[in-house]
N, C-alpha and C positions, 0 to 999 in steps of 0.2 A: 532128765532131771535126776540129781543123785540121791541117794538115801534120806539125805540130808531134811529138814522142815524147812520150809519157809511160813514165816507165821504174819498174818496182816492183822491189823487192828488198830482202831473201830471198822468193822466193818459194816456198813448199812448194808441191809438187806431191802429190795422194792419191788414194785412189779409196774406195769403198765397203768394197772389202774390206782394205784395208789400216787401217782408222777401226775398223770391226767386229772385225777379229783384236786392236785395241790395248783395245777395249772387254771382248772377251772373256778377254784375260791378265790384266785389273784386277779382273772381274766373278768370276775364277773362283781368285783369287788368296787365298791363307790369310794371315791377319795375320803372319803369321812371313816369307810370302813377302813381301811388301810390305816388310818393314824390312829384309831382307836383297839385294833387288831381284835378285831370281832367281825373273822370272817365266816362264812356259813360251810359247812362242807359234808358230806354225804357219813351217814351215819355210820357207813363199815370202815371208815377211812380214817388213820392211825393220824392222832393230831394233840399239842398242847393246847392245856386251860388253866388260864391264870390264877394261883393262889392269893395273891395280894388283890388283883382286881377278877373277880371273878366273871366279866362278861368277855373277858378275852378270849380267842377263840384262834387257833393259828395253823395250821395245815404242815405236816411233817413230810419230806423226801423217803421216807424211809417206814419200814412197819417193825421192823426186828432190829435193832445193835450186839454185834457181836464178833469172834473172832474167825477166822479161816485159815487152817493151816495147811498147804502144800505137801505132801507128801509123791513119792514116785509112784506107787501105787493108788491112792486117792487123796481127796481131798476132804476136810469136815467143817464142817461151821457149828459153832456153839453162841447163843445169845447172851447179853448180858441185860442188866439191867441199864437201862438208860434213865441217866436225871437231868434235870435243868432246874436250878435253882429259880425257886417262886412259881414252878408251874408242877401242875399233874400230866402225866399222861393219861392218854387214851386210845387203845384199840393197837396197842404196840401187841406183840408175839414174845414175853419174853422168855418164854420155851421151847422156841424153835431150837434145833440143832437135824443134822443131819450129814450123811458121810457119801461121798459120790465115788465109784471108780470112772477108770476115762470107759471105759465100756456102758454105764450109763449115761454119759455127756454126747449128747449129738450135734451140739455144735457149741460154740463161742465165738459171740461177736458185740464188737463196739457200737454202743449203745449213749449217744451224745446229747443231753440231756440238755435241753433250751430253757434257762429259769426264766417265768415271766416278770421276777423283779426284774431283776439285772443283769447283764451280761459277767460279771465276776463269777454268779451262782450258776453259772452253766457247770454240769458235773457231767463229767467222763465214767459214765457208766458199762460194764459189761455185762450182755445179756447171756446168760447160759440156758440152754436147750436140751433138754435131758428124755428118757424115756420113762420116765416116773409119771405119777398124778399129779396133780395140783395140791399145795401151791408150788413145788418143785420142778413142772413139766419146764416150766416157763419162770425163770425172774431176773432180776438184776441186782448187781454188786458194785460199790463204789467203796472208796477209802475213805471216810467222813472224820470228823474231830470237831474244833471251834477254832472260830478265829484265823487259821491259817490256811487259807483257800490255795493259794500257790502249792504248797506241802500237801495238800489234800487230791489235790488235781496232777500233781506229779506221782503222788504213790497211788493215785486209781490208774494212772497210766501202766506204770510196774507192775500193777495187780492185771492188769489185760495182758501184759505180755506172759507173766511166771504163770495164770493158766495156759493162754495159749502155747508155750511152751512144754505145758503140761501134758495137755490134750496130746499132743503132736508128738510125743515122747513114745 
């Protein structure tokens, strides 16, 4: 890779358990809960709550939004704030940032995330594997936004390749 940035954004930041708790609020959710979106989910686990109806309750893919920029020598992520009009957050990071060289990355790899809505919400996640602590030993990166799942799922693709490219440089 040349000097150059490559810059991605939104970038969702996730981990295993935060995929698996939104998996298990859908999985274990009564048709009544589904239309009322009041679904239950584990207290560490990053989720919107309805402003306008406040019994809502809805389970998020992601813990941190923010951006990731490519560099030859490393790479850095900085959070941003995430909104959704009519709801609050909860249990987001949005103070994560951090800067990796390929000397801390021990590996990357695709990471295919099965939504239990619907197959459209399947996300093309990459797992990176670092020699750092948690929550950096271990997590996941996807290109996220609204609305444009096609766009979204093609630049999580680009984002697995310009790391692995990275890595491998």
């Amino acid at each position: 890779m040349s000097d150059s940035t490559v810059l991605f954004e939104p970038i969702w930041f996730s981990s295993d358990h935060q995929l698996n708790a939104l998996v298990s609020a859908y999985q274990s959710a009564s048709l009544l809960t589904k239309l009322t979106g009041c679904f239950r989910m584990k207290e560490d686990c990053a989720s919107l709550h309805g402003l306008f109806f406040p019994w809502m309750r809805m389970p998020l893919g992601f813990v941190s939004q923010g951006k990731l920029s490519i560099r030859a020598r490393e790479i850095s992520y900085s959070s941003v704030d995430f909104r959704a009009f009519g709801w609050r957050t909860k249990g987001l990071k949005n103070d994560l940032s951090f800067s990796l060289t390929q000397s801390d990355v021990l590996a990357i790899e695709p990471y295919d995330f099965q939504s239990p809505v619907m197959g459209a919400f399947d996300m093309p996640f990459t797992r990176i594997r670092t020699s750092l602590q948690g929550p950096l030993d271990e997590f996941l990166l996807c290109v996220g936004g609204q609305f444009n799942l096609p766009r979204m799922h093609a630049r999580s693709r680009e984002l697995r390749e310009s790391l692995k490219q990275w890595r491998n440089d």
